[in-house]
C-alpha positions, 0 to 999 in steps of 0.5 A: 500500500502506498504510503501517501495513502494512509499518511495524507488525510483526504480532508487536509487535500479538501481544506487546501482545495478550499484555498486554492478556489479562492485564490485561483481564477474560476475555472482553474479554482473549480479544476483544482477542487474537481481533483481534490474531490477526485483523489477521495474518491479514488483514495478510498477506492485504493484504500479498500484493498489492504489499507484498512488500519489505524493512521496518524495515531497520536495524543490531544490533552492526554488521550489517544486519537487517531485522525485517519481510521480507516474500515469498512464503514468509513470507506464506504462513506468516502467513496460515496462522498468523493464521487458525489462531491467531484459531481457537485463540483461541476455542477457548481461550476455550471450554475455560475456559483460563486467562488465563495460558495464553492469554497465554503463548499469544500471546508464543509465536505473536508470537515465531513470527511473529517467526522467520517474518518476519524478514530476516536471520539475526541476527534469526531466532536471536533470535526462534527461541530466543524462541520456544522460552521463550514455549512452554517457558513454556506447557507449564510453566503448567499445573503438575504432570507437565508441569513435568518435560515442560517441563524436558526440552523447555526442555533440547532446545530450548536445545540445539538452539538453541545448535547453530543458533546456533553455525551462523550463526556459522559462516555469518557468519565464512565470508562474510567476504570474499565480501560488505560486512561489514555484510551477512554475516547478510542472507539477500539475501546467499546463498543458505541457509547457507552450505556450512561450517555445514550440518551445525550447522545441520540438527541445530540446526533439526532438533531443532524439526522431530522428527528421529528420535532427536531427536523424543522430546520431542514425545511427551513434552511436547504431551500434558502441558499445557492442551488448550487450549495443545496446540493452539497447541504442535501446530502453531507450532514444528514448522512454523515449523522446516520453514520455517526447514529450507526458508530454511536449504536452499532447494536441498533435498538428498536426504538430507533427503528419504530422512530425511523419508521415514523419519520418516513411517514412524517417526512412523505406526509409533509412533503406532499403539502409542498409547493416549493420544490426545495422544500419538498425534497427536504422533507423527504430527507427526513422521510429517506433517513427514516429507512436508514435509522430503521434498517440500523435500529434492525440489528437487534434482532435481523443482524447484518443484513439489516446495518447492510440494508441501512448502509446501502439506503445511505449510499443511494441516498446521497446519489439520487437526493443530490440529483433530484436536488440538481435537477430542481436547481437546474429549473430555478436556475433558468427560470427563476422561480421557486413555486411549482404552481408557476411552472409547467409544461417544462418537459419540452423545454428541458428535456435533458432536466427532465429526463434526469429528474425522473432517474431520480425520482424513480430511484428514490421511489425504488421503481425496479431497475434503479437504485432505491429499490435495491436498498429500499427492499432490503430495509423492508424485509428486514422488518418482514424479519421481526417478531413479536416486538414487546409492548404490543408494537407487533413488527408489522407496524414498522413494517407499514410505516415503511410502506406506508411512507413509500407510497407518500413518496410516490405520490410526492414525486408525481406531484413534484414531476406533474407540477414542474413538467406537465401541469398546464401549458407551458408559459415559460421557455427556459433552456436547457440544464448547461453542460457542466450541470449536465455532466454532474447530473449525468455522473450521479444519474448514472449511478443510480441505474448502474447501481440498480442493474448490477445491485451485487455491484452495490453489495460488494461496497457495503458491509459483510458482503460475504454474508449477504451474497451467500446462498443462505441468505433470503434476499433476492431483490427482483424475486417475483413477491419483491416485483409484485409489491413494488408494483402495487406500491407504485399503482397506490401512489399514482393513483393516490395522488391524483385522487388526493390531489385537490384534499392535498391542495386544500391541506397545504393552506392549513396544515402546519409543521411544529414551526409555526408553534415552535420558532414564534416561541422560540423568539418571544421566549429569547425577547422576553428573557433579553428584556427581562435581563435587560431590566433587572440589570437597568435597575440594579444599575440605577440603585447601585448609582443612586446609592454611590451618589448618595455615599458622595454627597453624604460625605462632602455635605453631611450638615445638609444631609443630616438637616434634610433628615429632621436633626438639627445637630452641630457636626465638628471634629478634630482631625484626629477623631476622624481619623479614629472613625474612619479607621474604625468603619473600615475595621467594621466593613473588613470584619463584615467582608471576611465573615461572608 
C-alpha cells in the first residue's frame, strides 16, 4: 500500500482545495477542487484493498486519537462522498456559483470527511461541530432570507452539538476504570457509547439526522441558499449523522427503528403539502433517513443484513437526493422561480432536466431497475424479519410505516414531476440544464441505474458482503413477491395522488409543521428573557448609582444631609477623631467582608 495513502488525510487535500478556489481564477479554482474531490474518491477506492488500519495515531490533552481510521464503514462513506462531491463540483461550476460558495463548499465536505474518518471520539466532536460552521457558513453566503435560515440552523446545530458533546463526556468519565486512561475516547475501546450517555447522545446526533420535532430546520434552511450549495447541504450532514447514529449504536435498538419508521411517514406526509420544490425534497430527507435509522435500529434482532440494508439506503441516498436536488436547481436556475404552481409544461423545454429528474425520482421511489429499490427492499424485509416486538408494537407496524411512507413518496414525486413538467401549458421557455450541470447530473444519474442493474455491484461496497451474497441468505431483490409489491406500491401512489390531489391542495393552506408553534416561541421566549435581563440589570444599575451618589454627597455635605433628615445637630471634629472613625468603619466593613 502506498504510503501517501494512509499518511495524507483526504480532508487536509479538501481544506487546501478550499484555498486554492479562492485564490485561483474560476475555472482553474473549480479544476483544482474537481481533483481534490477526485483523489477521495479514488483514495478510498485504493484504500479498500489492504489499507484498512489505524493512521496518524497520536495524543490531544492526554488521550489517544487517531485522525485517519480507516474500515469498512468509513470507506464506504468516502467513496460515496468523493464521487458525489467531484459531481457537485461541476455542477457548481455550471450554475455560475460563486467562488465563495464553492469554497465554503469544500471546508464543509473536508470537515465531513473529517467526522467520517476519524478514530476516536475526541476527534469526531471536533470535526462534527466543524462541520456544522463550514455549512452554517454556506447557507449564510448567499445573503438575504437565508441569513435568518442560517441563524436558526447555526442555533440547532450548536445545540445539538453541545448535547453530543456533553455525551462523550459522559462516555469518557464512565470508562474510567474499565480501560488505560489514555484510551477512554478510542472507539477500539467499546463498543458505541457507552450505556450512561445514550440518551445525550441520540438527541445530540439526532438533531443532524431530522428527528421529528427536531427536523424543522431542514425545511427551513436547504431551500434558502445557492442551488448550487443545496446540493452539497442535501446530502453531507444528514448522512454523515446516520453514520455517526450507526458508530454511536452499532447494536441498533428498536426504538430507533419504530422512530425511523415514523419519520418516513412524517417526512412523505409533509412533503406532499409542498409547493416549493426545495422544500419538498427536504422533507423527504427526513422521510429517506427514516429507512436508514430503521434498517440500523434492525440489528437487534435481523443482524447484518439489516446495518447492510441501512448502509446501502445511505449510499443511494446521497446519489439520487443530490440529483433530484440538481435537477430542481437546474429549473430555478433558468427560470427563476421557486413555486411549482408557476411552472409547467417544462418537459419540452428541458428535456435533458427532465429526463434526469425522473432517474431520480424513480430511484428514490425504488421503481425496479434503479437504485432505491435495491436498498429500499432490503430495509423492508428486514422488518418482514421481526417478531413479536414487546409492548404490543407487533413488527408489522414498522413494517407499514415503511410502506406506508413509500407510497407518500410516490405520490410526492408525481406531484413534484406533474407540477414542474406537465401541469398546464407551458408559459415559460427556459433552456436547457448547461453542460457542466449536465455532466454532474449525468455522473450521479448514472449511478443510480448502474447501481440498480448490477445491485451485487452495490453489495460488494457495503458491509459483510460475504454474508449477504451467500446462498443462505433470503434476499433476492427482483424475486417475483419483491416485483409484485413494488408494483402495487407504485399503482397506490399514482393513483393516490391524483385522487388526493385537490384534499392535498386544500391541506397545504392549513396544515402546519411544529414551526409555526415552535420558532414564534422560540423568539418571544429569547425577547422576553433579553428584556427581562435587560431590566433587572437597568435597575440594579440605577440603585447601585443612586446609592454611590448618595455615599458622595453624604460625605462632602453631611450638615445638609443630616438637616434634610429632621436633626438639627452641630457636626465638628478634630482631625484626629476622624481619623479614629474612619479607621474604625473600615475595621467594621473588613470584619463584615471576611465573615461572608
Amino acid at each position: 500500500m502506498n504510503p501517501v495513502l494512509t499518511s495524507l488525510p483526504p480532508y487536509v487535500v479538501l481544506a487546501a482545495a478550499a484555498f486554492l478556489v479562492l485564490g485561483l481564477p474560476r475555472r482553474a479554482g473549480h479544476a483544482a477542487a474537481a481533483l481534490a474531490t477526485a483523489f477521495v474518491f479514488a483514495q478510498a477506492v485504493l484504500l479498500g484493498d489492504g489499507g484498512t488500519g489505524t493512521h496518524l495515531a497520536t495524543r490531544l490533552f492526554g488521550f489517544d486519537v487517531v485522525l485517519f481510521n480507516v474500515d469498512q464503514f468509513s470507506l464506504l462513506m468516502g467513496v460515496v462522498v468523493g464521487f458525489l462531491a467531484t459531481a457537485a463540483v461541476l455542477y457548481a461550476y455550471g450554475t455560475e456559483a460563486p467562488k465563495w460558495v464553492t469554497a465554503f463548499a469544500m471546508a464543509y465536505v473536508s470537515s465531513t470527511l473529517g467526522t467520517i474518518y476519524a478514530g476516536d471520539w475526541l476527534t469526531l466532536i471536533f470535526f462534527w461541530e466543524l462541520m456544522a460552521v463550514t455549512s452554517t457558513l454556506l447557507v449564510w453566503q448567499y445573503g438575504g432570507a437565508a441569513v435568518r435560515a442560517g441563524y436558526r440552523y447555526a442555533l440547532f446545530h450548536g445545540i445539538g452539538g453541545t448535547v453530543f458533546l456533553g455525551a462523550v463526556v459522559v462516555h469518557g468519565a464512565s470508562m474510567l476504570g474499565s480501560v488505560p486512561a489514555a484510551e477512554i475516547f478510542l472507539f477500539s475501546s467499546t463498543t458505541g457509547i457507552h450505556a450512561s450517555a445514550t440518551v445525550l447522545a441520540a438527541i445530540g446526533v439526532g438533531v443532524n439526522c431530522g428527528f421529528i420535532f427536531l427536523h424543522t430546520w431542514l425545511p427551513d434552511t436547504y431551500p434558502r441558499p445557492h442551488v448550487a450549495a443545496s446540493v452539497f447541504l442535501s446530502v453531507f450532514t444528514t448522512k454523515t449523522a446516520a453514520y455517526v447514529m450507526y458508530r454511536t449504536f452499532p447494536e441498533g435498538g428498536m426504538w430507533l427503528a419504530y422512530l425511523g419508521g415514523f419519520m418516513a411517514v412524517y417526512g412523505a406526509f409533509f412533503a406532499l403539502l409542498q409547493y416549493d420544490p426545495r422544500r419538498l425534497l427536504s422533507y423527504h430527507i427526513q422521510a429517506q433517513l427514516g429507512y436508514m435509522l430503521a434498517g440500523f435500529g434492525l440489528a437487534t434482532y435481523v443482524g447484518e443484513f439489516a446495518v447492510t440494508g441501512g448502509f446501502a439506503h445511505l449510499f443511494n441516498n446521497v446519489l439520487y437526493k443530490s440529483l433530484l436536488f440538481m435537477t430542481v436547481g437546474v429549473v430555478i436556475y433558468r427560470t427563476g422561480v421557486e413555486d411549482i404552481r408557476d411552472m409547467g409544461g417544462l418537459w419540452r423545454e428541458m428535456p435533458v432536466a427532465f429526463l434526469l429528474y425522473v432517474v431520480g425520482a424513480a430511484s428514490i421511489t425504488a421503481v425496479p431497475g434503479f437504485n432505491g429499490f435495491i436498498s429500499k427492499g432490503m430495509v423492508i424485509d428486514s422488518a418482514h424479519e421481526v417478531h413479536n416486538y414487546v409492548l404490543l408494537l407487533d413488527s408489522g407496524l414498522l413494517w407499514w410505516l415503511l410502506i406506508l411512507g413509500g407510497v407518500g413518496t410516490f405520490m410526492s414525486f408525481i406531484k413534484l414531476g406533474y407540477y414542474m413538467f406537465f401541469h398546464g401549458s407551458a408559459t415559460l421557455s427556459p433552456k436547457d440544464a448547461t453542460p457542466f450541470q449536465t455532466a454532474g447530473m449525468l455522473l450521479a444519474g448514472g449511478a443510480c441505474i448502474f447501481f440498480g442493474v448490477f445491485y451485487t455491484q452495490l453489495i460488494e461496497l457495503m458491509p459483510f458482503t460475504e454474508l449477504i451474497l451467500s446462498e443462505d441468505v433470503y434476499f433476492k431483490p427482483y424475486s417475483e413477491s419483491h416485483l409484485t409489491e413494488s408494483a402495487a406500491l407504485l399503482v397506490t401512489g399514482f393513483v393516490g395522488f391524483f385522487a388526493l390531489k385537490r384534499p392535498l391542495g386544500w391541506l397545504a393552506h392549513r396544515m402546519r409543521d411544529v414551526d409555526a408553534v415552535t420558532y414564534p416561541a422560540a423568539f418571544y421566549l429569547s425577547r422576553g428573557a433579553v428584556w427581562a435581563v435587560t431590566e433587572l440589570w437597568g435597575a440594579v444599575d440605577r440603585l447601585v448609582m443612586r446609592l454611590v451618589a448618595g455615599i458622595k454627597r453624604t460625605a462632602m455635605h453631611p450638615r445638609a444631609v443630616v438637616s434634610e433628615l429632621g436633626v438639627d445637630v452641630e457636626i465638628r471634629t478634630g482631625i484626629g477623631r476622624s481619623v479614629l472613625l474612619l479607621t474604625l468603619a473600615a475595621g467594621v466593613a473588613l470584619f463584615a467582608f471576611l465573615l461572608g
